[in-house]
C-alpha positions in Angstrom: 0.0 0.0 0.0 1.5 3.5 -1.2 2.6 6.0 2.0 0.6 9.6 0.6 2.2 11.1 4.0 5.1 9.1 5.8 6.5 10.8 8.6 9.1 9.4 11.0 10.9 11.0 14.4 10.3 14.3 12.9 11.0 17.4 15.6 9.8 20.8 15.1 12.8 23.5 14.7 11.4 26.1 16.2 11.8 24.8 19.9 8.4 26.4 21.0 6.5 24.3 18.2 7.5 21.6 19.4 5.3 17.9 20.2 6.8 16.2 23.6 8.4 13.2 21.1 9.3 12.8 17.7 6.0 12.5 15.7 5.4 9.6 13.7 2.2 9.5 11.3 1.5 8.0 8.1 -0.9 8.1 6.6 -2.5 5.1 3.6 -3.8 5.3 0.0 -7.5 5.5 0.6 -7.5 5.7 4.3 -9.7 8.2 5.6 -8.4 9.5 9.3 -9.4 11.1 12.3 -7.2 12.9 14.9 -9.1 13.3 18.5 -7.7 14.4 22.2 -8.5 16.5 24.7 -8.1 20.6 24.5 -4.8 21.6 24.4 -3.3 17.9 23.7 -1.3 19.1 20.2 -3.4 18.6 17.5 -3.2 21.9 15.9 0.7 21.3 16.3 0.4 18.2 14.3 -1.5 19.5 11.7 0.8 22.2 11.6 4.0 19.3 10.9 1.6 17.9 8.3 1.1 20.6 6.6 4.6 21.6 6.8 3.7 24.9 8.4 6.8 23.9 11.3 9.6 22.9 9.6 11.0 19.9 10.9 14.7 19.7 12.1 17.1 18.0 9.4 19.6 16.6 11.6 20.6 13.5 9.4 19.2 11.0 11.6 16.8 9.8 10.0 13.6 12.3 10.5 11.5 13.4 7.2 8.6 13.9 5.6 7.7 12.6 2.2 5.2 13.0 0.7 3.5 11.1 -2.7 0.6 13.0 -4.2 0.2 10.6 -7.3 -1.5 10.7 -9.2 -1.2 14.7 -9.3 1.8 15.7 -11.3 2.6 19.0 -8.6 4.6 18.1 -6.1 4.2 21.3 -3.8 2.7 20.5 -0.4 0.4 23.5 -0.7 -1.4 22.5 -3.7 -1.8 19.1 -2.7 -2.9 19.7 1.1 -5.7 22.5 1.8 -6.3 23.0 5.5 -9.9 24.7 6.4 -10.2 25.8 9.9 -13.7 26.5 10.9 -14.0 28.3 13.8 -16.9 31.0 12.8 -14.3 33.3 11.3 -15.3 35.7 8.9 -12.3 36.7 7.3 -9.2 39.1 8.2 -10.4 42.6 7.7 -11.6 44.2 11.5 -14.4 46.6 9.7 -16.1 43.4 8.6 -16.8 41.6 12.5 -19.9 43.1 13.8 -22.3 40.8 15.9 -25.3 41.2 14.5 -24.9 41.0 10.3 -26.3 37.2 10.0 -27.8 38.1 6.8 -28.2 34.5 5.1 -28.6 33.5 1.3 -29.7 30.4 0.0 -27.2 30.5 -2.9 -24.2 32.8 -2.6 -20.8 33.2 -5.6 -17.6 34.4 -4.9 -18.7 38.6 -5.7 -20.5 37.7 -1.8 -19.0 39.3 1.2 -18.3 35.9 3.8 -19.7 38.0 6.4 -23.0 38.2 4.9 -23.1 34.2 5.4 -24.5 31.8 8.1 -22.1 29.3 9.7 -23.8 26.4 7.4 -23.5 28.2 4.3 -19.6 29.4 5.1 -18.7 25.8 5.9 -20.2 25.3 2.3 -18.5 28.0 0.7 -14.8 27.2 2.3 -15.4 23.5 1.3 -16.6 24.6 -2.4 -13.1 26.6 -2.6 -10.9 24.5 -1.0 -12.4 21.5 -3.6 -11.3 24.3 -6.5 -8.1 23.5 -6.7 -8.5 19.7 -6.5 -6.3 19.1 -3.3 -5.1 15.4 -2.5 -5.5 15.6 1.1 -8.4 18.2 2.7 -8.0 18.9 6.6 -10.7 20.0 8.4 -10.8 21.0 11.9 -13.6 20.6 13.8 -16.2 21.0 10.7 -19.7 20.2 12.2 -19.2 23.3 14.9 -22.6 25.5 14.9 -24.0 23.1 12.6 -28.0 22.3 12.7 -28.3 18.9 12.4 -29.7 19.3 8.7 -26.0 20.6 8.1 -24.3 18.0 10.3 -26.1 15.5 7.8 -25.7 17.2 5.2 -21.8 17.5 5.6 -20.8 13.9 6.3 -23.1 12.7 3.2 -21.1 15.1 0.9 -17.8 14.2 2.3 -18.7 10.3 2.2 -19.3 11.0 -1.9 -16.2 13.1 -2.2 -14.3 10.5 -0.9 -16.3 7.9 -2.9 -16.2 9.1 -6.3 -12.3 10.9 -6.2 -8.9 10.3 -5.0 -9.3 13.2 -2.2 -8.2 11.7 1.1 -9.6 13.2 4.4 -7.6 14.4 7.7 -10.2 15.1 10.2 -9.7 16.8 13.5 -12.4 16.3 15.9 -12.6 17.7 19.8 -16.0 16.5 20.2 -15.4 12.5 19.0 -19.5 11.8 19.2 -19.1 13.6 15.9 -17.1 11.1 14.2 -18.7 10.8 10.6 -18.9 7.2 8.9 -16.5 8.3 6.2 -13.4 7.8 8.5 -11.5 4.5 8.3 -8.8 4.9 11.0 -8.1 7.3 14.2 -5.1 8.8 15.6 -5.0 10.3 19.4 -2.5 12.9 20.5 -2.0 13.1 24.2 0.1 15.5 26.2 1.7 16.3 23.0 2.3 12.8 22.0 1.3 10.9 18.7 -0.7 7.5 19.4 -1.0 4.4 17.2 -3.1 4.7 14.1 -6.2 2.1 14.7 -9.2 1.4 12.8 -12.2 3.2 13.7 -13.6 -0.4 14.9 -10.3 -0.4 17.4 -10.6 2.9 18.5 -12.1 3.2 22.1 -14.6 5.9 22.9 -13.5 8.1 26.2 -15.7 8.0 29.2 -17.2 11.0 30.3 -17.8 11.4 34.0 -21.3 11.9 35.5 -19.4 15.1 36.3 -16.7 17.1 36.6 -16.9 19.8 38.5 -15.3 19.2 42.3 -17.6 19.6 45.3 -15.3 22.0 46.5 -15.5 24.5 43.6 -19.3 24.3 43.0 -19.5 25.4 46.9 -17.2 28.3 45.9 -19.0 29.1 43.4 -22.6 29.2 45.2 -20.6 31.2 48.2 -19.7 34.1 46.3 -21.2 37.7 46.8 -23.3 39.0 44.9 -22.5 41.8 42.8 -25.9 43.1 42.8 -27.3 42.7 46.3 -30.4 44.4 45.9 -31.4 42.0 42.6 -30.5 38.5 44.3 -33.2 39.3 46.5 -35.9 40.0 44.0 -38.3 37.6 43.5 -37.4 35.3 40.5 -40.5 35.7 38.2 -41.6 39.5 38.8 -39.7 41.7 36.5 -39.0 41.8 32.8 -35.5 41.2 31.8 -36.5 41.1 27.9 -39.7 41.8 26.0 -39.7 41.9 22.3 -43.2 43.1 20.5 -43.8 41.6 17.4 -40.2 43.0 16.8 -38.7 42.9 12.7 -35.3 42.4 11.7 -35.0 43.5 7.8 -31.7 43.8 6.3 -32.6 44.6 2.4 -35.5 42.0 1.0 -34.3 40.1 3.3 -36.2 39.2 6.5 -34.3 37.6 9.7 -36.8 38.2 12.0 -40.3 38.5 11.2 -43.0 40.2 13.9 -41.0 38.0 16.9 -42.8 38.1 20.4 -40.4 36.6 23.5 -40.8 37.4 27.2 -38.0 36.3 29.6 -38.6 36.9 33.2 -35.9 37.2 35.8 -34.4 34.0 37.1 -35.7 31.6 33.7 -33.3 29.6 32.0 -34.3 29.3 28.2 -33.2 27.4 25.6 -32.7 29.2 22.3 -33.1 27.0 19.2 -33.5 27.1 15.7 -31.7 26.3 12.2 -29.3 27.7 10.8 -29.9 31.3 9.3 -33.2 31.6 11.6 -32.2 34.4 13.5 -30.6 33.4 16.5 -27.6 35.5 16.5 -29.4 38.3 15.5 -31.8 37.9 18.3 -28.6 38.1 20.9 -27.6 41.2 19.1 -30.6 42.5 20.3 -30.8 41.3 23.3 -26.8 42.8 23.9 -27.3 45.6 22.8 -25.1 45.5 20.0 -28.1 45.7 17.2 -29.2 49.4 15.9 -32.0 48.2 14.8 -33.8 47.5 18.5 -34.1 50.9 18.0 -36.7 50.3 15.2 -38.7 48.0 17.6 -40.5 47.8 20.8 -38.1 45.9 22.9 -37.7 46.7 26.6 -34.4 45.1 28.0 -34.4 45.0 31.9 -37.2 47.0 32.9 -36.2 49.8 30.2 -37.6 51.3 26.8 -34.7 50.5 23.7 -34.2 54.4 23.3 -35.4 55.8 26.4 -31.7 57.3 27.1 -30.1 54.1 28.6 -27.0 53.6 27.1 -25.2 49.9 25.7 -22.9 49.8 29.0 -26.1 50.0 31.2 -27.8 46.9 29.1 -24.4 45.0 29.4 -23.9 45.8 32.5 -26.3 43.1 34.2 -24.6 40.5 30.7 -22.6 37.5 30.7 -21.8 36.8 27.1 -19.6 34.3 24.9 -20.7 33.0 21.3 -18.2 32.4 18.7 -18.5 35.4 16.5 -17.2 36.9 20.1 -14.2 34.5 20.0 -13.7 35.9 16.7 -12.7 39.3 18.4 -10.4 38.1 20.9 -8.0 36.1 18.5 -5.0 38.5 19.5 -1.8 38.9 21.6 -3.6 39.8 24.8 -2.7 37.3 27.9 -5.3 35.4 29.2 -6.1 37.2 32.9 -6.6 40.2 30.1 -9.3 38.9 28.1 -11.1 37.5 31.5 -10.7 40.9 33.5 -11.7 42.9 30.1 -15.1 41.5 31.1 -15.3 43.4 34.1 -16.2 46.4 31.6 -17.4 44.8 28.4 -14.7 45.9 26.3 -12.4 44.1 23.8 -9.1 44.7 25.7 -7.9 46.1 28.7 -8.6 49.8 29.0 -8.9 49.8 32.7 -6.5 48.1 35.1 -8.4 46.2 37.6 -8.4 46.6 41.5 -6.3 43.8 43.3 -9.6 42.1 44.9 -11.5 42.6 40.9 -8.5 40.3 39.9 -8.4 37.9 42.3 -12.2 37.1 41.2 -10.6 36.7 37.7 -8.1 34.2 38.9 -11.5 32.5 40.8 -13.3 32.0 37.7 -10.1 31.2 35.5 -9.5 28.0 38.0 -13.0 26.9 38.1 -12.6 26.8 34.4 -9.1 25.0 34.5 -7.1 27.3 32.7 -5.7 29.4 35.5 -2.1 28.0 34.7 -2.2 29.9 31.4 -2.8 33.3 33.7 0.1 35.1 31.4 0.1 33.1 28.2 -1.6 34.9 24.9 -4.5 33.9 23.9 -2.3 33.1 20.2 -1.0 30.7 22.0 -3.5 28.9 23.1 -5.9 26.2 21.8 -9.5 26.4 20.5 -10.9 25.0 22.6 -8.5 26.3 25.9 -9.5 30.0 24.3 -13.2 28.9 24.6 -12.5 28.4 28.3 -11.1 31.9 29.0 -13.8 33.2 27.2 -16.3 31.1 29.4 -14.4 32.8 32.7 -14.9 36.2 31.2 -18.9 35.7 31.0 -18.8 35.0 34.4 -16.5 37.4 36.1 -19.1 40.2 36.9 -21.5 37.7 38.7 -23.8 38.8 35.9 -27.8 38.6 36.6 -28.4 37.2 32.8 -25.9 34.9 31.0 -26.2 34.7 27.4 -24.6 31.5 25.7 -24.1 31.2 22.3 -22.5 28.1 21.3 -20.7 27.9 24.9 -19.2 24.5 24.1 -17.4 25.3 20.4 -14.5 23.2 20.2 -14.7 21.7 23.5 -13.5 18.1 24.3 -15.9 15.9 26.0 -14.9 16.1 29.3 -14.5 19.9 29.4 -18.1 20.0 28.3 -18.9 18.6 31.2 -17.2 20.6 33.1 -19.1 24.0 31.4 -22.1 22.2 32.4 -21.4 21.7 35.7 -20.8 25.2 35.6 -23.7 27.0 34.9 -26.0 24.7 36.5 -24.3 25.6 40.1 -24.3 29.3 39.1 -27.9 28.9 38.2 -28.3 27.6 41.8 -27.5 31.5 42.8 -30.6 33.5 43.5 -32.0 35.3 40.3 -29.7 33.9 37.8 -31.3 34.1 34.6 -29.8 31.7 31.6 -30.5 31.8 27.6 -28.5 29.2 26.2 -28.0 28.2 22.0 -26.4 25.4 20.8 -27.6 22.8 17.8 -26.8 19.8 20.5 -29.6 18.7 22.4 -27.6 17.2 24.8 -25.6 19.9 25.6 -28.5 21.5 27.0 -27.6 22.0 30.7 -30.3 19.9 33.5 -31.6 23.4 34.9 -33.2 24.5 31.6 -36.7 25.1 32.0 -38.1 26.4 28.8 -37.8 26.7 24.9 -37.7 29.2 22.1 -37.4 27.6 18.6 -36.9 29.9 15.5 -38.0 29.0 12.1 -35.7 30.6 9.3 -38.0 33.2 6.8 -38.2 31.6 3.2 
């Protein structure tokens, strides 16, 4: 059977790139493979010795990479390999990331602005590229991410008949390993920077999840904290409007994202906001945020408050917990992490403001509950998806906020650290007059203390 990627002992040059072992990988005509492991385990850094992105040290003892992309006549790595990364990025350019454009089309060409696209149809439009130039070997990391479970379908059928009907070859990177399409033959899992055996799917052994993960001893921290907001804890949970939308329109063109929408959340409710995608459910956030000109337009009242009455966006965020992946979008830059946690202490993107020593230690407190306390001082750009998704997660929480907002709180989270989110707001809904709206395209990932739903239809 021909190699299409042998690699053996190779070591990264650049020191800081480098896995705790020599990597060894190869990878089969026709084999179809999946690389799992847990946040922060080294996949990226594979991928990255793959693709020849870290060039490996020549030290004439044996350690390559070689490469045979037959039958393609190019030899060039970066025709050969494309790498898509899907983590709800839009592009490069600042002036296009604003939360609320989620203005979906059914069929899109390449004169479209990517921001103008849903997660589903962005996947399809990266994918359509990337197929362009006829690679040999596609890698995709973490593709089913904010993905309805139309898409999810959808996506695994078309990469099942890619694979089918061409030579393409698949490298798959998966944190959440219950997402494991049929189309994948064998599985390789890197651990604390080390490269496993390839097995066969068949060999491959599931990881157990615990019932959960969360300590006893944290979850009583948690529920011990003060309260920010004294007066509100002791409010009844049930008497006073935090949002109330009336028959509220969101138009961007001809194009109609939410259509006469009526949704009344009372303090202390946990909802569950679902919905395909394209149906709105960003945009409704926007709203909800404050980050949306057009509530303006529409009789919403946001925490007791008229939409234009005088209150400014600081006020409405001021009671907000927030995270949602157009968010992590923001904070892919070379701030350390206790930075991007504390920054939620005033709802800004960066740290304008230096925090008082007893503000930070509460930072510190929600970075450990979150386990990424240890990377206090590392930048984010160092970090891992799904270890950047967990800073993130500790920024929603530092204010003690009365109403948390999750988008997609579990993006690129390995199974056990999803766990570990949902032990976590389930004991922080346990504190008086918490009040929870939650999206994600998982039913499971729904947390226990959920009480009610709002589903979304998307507007023909």
């Amino acid at each position: 059977m021909k190699y299409v990627i042998d690699i053996h002992e190779a070591v990264a040059r650049n020191p800081i790139y480098r896995m705790a072992e020599p990597v060894n990988l190869q990878l089969l005509e026709g084999e179809q493979l999946a690389i799992v492991g847990d946040n922060g385990a080294g996949k990226s850094m594979l991928v990255d010795i793959i693709t020849g992105a870290h060039p490996i040290i020549d030290d004439g003892r044996g350690s390559y990479i070689h490469y045979d992309f037959s039958p393609r006549t190019s030899k060039m790595v970066y025709e050969n390999i494309k790498y898509i990364t899907f983590q709800d990025a839009y592009d490069g350019t600042e002036g296009y990331y604003y939360y609320q454009i989620r203005y979906n089309h059914t069929e899109f060409d390449d004169s479209q602005q990517l921001f103008l696209l849903s997660s589903g149809e962005l996947r399809k439009y990266q994918l359509k590229k990337a197929m362009e130039g006829n690679p040999r070997v596609l890698i995709l990391d973490n593709p089913f991410i904010g993905l309805d479970v139309d898409a999810r379908s959808y996506l695994a059928e078309t990469l099942k008949m890619l694979t089918s009907t061409t030579d393409l070859q698949l490298i798959i990177i998966l944190s959440k390993t219950d997402d494991m399409p049929d189309v994948v033959t064998h599985v390789v899992e890197v651990k604390e920077h080390r490269v496993g055996q390839k097995v066969t799917k068949d060999e491959w052994m599931r990881p157990s999840v615990p019932q959960r993960v969360l300590s006893v001893e944290k979850e009583q921290a948690i529920l011990d904290l003060p309260y920010e907001d004294e007066m509100n804890a002791q409010i009844e949970p049930g008497t006073q409007q935090v949002v109330d939308f009336r028959k509220v329109t969101i138009q961007y063109g001809e194009r109609v994202i939410l259509n006469g929408l009526d949704w009344t959340v009372m303090n202390g409710e946990r909802w569950a906001l679902t919905g395909p995608n394209g149906s709105g459910k960003s945009t409704l956030l926007s709203l909800v945020c404050a980050d949306n000109p057009q509530a303006y337009a529409n009789d919403i009242v946001l925490f007791g408050r008229q939409r234009g009455t005088g209150e400014s966006i600081w006020d409405i965020k001021h009671h907000i917990g927030y995270v949602s992946p157009e968010m992590h979008r923001a904070f892919l830059r070379d701030y350390p992490a206790i930075e991007v946690v504390a920054s939620g202490l005033h709802d800004a993107v960066g740290l304008y403001k230096r925090p008082r020593p007893e503000q930070m230690s509460i930072c510190e407190f929600w970075m450990d509950i979150f386990g990424v306390l240890h990377y206090r001082d590392t930048s984010m750009l160092k970090l891992s998806s799904g270890e950047q998704r967990l800073v993130l997660l500790a920024r929603a929480f530092v204010k003690d906020p009365s109403l948390l907002i999750l988008d997609e709180p579990l993006h690129g989270l390995d199974l056990t650290n999803r766990r570990l989110v949902k032990d976590v707001i389930e004991t922080f809904c346990q504190r008086s007059n918490k009040t929870l709206v939650m999206v994600t395209h998982y039913q499971e990932e729904f947390p226990k203390c959920i009480q009610q739903t709002k589903k979304l239809i998307k507007n023909p």
